[in-house]
N, C-alpha and C positions, 0 to 999 in steps of 0.2 A: 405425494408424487416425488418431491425431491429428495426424500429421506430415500424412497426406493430405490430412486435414481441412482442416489448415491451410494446408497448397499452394494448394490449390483454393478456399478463400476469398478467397485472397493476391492470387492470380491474376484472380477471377471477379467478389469485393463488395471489394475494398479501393478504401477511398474516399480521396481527396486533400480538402487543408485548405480545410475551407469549403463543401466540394461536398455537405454535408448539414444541417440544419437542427441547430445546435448545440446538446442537451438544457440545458448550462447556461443559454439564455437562452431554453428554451421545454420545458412537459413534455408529454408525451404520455399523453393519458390512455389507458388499459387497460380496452378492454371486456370481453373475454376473461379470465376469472381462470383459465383453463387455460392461459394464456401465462407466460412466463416472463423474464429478464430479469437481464443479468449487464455488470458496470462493474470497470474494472481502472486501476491507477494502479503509476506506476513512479516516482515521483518529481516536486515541483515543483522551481524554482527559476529561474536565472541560465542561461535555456536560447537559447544567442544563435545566432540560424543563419547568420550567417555565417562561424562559426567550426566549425558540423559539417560534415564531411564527406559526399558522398554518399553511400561507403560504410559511414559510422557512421550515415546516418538509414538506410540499410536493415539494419542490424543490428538497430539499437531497433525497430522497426518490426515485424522478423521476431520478435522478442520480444516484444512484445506479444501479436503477432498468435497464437502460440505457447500463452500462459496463455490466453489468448482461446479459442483453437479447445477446450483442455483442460477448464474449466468450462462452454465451451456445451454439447459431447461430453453432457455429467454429466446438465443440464438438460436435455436434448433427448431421451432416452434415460428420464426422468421421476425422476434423482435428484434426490438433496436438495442444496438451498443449501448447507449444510455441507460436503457432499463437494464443490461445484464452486468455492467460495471457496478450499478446501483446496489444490483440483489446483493451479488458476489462481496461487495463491502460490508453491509448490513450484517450479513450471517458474521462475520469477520471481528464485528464492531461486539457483535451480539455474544462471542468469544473470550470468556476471558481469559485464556490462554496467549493472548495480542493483545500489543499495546494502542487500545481502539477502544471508546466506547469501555464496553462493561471492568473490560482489563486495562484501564487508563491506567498509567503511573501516577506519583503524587510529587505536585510542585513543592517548595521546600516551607509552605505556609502548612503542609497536610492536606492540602484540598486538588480535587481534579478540571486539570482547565482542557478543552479536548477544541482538535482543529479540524478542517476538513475539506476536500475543493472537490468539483466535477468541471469534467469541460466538455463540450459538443464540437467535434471533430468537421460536420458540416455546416457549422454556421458560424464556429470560433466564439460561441457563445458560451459565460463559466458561469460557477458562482461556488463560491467561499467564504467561512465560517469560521473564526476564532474565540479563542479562550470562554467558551460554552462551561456551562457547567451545570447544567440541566437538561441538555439533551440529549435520549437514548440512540439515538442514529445521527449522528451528525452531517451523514454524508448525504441524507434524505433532505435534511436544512439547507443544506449547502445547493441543492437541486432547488427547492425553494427560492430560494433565494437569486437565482438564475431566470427562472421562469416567471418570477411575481413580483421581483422586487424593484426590476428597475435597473438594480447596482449588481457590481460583482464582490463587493467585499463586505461582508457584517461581522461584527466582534461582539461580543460581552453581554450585556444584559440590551441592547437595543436590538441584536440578531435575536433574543430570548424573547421578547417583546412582540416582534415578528413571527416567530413559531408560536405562540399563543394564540396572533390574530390568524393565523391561518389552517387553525384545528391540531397544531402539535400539541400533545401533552407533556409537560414537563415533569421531571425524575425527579425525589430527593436525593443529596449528593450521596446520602447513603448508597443508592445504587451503585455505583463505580466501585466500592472497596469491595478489594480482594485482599486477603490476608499477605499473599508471597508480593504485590508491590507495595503496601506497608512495610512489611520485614525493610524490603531492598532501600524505601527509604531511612530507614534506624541504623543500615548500616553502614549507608554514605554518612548522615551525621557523625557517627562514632566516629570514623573514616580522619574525618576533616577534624575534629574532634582532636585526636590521638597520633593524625602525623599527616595534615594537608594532602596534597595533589598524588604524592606517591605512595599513601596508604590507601586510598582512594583507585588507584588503581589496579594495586595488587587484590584488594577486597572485593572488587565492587565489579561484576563482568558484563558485557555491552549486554549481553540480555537484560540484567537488572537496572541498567543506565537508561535505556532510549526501546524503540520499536516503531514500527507503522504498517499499516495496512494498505495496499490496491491492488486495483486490477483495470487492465486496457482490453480493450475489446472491439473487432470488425466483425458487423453485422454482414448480413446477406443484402442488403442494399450499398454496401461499400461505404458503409459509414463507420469511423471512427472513435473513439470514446476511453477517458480515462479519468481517474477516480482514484483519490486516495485520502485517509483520513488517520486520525492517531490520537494519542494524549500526550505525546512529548518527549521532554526527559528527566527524568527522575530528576529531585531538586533542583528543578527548574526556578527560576526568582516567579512570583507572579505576574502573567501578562506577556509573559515568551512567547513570542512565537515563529516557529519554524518554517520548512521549506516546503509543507507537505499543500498548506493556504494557498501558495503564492504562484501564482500562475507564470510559469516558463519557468520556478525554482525547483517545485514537488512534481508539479502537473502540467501537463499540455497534452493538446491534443489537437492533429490539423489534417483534414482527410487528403489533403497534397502531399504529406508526408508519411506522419505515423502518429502513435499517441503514447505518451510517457508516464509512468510513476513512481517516483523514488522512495528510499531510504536511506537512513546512515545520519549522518553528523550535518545537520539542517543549517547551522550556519553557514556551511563551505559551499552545500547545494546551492543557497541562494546565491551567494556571490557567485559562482562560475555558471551562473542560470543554467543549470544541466539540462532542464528540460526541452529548454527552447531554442538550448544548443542546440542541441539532437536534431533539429527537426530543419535547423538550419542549416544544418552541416550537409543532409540531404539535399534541402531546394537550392542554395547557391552553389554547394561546390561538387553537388552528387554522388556523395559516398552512401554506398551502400547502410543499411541498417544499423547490423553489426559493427562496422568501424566506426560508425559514428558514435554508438553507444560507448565504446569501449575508449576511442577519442576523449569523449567527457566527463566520462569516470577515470581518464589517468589525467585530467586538471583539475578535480578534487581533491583525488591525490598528491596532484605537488603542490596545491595548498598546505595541505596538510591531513584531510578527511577522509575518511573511512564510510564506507556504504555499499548500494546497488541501486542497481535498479531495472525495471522490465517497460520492456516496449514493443508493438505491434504495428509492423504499418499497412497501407493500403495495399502491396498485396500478398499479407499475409504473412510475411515472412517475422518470425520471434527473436528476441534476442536481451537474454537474462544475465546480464555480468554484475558481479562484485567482486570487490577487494577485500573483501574480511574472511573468515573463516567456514561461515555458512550465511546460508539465506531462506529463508521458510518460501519456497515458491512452488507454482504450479501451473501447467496449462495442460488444455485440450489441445491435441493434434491434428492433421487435416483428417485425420483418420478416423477421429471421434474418440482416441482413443486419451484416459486421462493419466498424466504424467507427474508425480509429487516427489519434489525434492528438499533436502535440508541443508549437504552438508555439501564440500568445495569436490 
C-alpha cells in the first residue's frame, strides 16, 4: 500500500524546485484543525548539483518521496504523530542513501555508532538513544525506550541490552557498510594525513562529512510529534554524540507550540539549544513559526555552524530553513499534495 501510495504520488503531485510556494519563506495558516500535516528532512549540507547525478537526484527523491508517502499513510488513516514520525524515519534509516541506520557513516575506529530521539508533543514525553551499534532502526529504540523504560536517555551496550529484552533483534555491524561512506572515510584520513584541516576541506564535502534524518508531524487530534535519528559524522572519535539525542538540541516537540528536527554541525545545535529555542521563542515572546525558526538558525550561525532544520506547529503551519547549500526535505501540503525538495 505504501509503495503504491507512493507511485502515484510520484507520478501524479511531485512537484519540481520552486513550482510551489516555499513554507520556509511563507506559512500557511490551518483553518481546519482536522487536517493534518507531516515535514521530513534527509540531511543538510554541501549539496551541489552539478555534481549529482540524474540518477542519484531520482534515488533521493524516490526516498523521500518513500518516508513521505509512509507517515502521510498514518495521518490520513487518523493516526497519531508518533506513529507517522516513526514510519517516515524507519523507511529513512532503512535508506542508504542517508546518514541513518543502513547509511550510517563511520567513526574514525571504522565502526558505526548511530543515535536517535523521539518526543510526544502531548505529554512532553521523549526517549533517546546513543552510540548503538546494533540496532536496525534506532528511532524505534529510542520509542522504546520512552514507553518501557522509565528514562529518557540510553547509550551503548546497556540501550542494546534493553532492545534484546524487549524483542529487538540485533544486526551484525556488517549491516551498516556501504561502500561510498567507507571511501568518504579513507579520504578524510588521507586528508589529515597529507595537509590537516584545509585538505580536509577542500577534499572532503559536507555530504561525505555528516547527515541525519526526521520528520515532525500534526495528527488530526492536534498532536504533535518529532523524530530524528542519524550515524553522525564521518571520523567521528568513538562515543560522539551529537544534537540529533538531545532533547531541545536535535528534537523537541510541545503541542503548545510546535515540534522540531535538526541537522547540520550538532555541536553548535546543542549549545544554542535550537530546538527548544524554537519553541520558546513562540510561548514567551510570540513569534510566529517562521521567525522563530530562522531566529535560531542565525545563532548557530554566529557561532559558527552550518545546518537546518524543519518544523511544524500546532496549527499547521511549516517552516524549512538552512544555511548551507541544500537540504534533502520534504512535506505534504494541506492539500495532500506531496512536495520534494533538495537544493537552496
Amino acid at each position: 500500500m505504501v509503495a503504491l501510495l507512493a507511485a502515484t504520488a510520484f507520478n501524479q503531485t511531485r512537484s519540481q524546485e520552486g513550482s510551489t510556494k516555499n513554507p520556509a519563506t511563507s506559512e500557511t495558516m490551518q483553518t481546519n484543525q482536522k487536517k493534518f500535516g507531516l515535514v521530513i528532512h534527509g540531511g543538510a549540507g554541501t549539496i551541489d548539483r552539478s555534481r549529482m547525478t540524474p540518477e542519484a537526484e531520482r534515488e533521493y527523491r524516490a526516498g523521500l518521496e518513500r518516508a513521505l508517502a509512509a507517515g502521510y499513510e498514518i495521518l490520513k488513516r487518523g493516526g497519531s504523530s508518533l506513529d507517522a514520525t516513526e514510519a517516515a524515519v524507519r523507511l529513512l534509516e532503512d535508506d542508504p542513501h542517508f546518514n541513518a541506520g543502513k547509511g550510517a557513516v563511520f567513526t574514525s575506529a571504522g565502526t558505526n555508532e548511530l543515535d536517535a530521539a523521539i518526543m510526544d508533543g502531548n505529554t512532553l514525553k521523549a526517549g533517546t538513544v546513543a552510540s548503538l551499534k546494533h540496532i536496525r532502526n534506532p528511532v524505534s529504540l529510542a520509542r522504546l525506550v520512552m514507553e518501557k523504560s522509565g528514562h529518557v536517555m540510553m547509550d551503548g551496550e546497556g540501550a542494546e541490552v534493553f532492545a534484546k529484552e524487549n524483542g529487538v533483534q540485533l544486526v551484525d555491524q556488517k549491516y551498516f557498510f556501504t561502500q561510498e561512506r567507507w571511501d568518504a572515510l579513507q579520504k578524510i584520513k588521507e586528508a589529515e594525513k597529507s595537509g590537516g584541516a584545509g585538505a580536509k576541506k577542500f577534499i572532503i564535502t559536507d555530504q561525505d562529512r555528516h547527515g541525519t534524518v526526521g520528520a515532525v508531524a500534526l495528527d488530526r487530534q492536534g498532536n504533535l510529534a518529532a523524530a530524528t535519528s542519524t550515524g553522525g559524522t564521518t571520523n567521528k572519535r568513538a562515543g560522539r554524540i551529537g544534537d540529533s539525542p538531545i532533547i531541545g538540541g536535535g528534537t523537541y516537540a510541545n503541542n503548545a507550540t510546535c515540534a522540531v528536527s535538526a541537522t547540520g554541525d550538532g555541536e553548535y545545535f546543542i549549545r544554542a539549544t535550537v530546538a527548544h529555542d524554537l519553541s520558546a521563542l513562540m510561548e514567551y515572546r510570540g513569534m510566529k513559526l517562521q521567525e522563530a525558526a530562522q531566529t535560531v538558525l542565525d545563532k548557530v550561525a554566529k557561532l559558527g555552524g552550518s545546518g537546518g532544520l524543519i518544523a511544524i506547529d500546532a496549527k499547521g503551519n511549516m517552516a524549512l530553513p538552512f544555511n548551507t547549500s541544500g537540504m534533502y526535505r520534504g512535506h505534504v501540503d494541506l492539500d495532500g499534495k506531496f512536495v520534494i525538495e533538495i537544493y537552496k
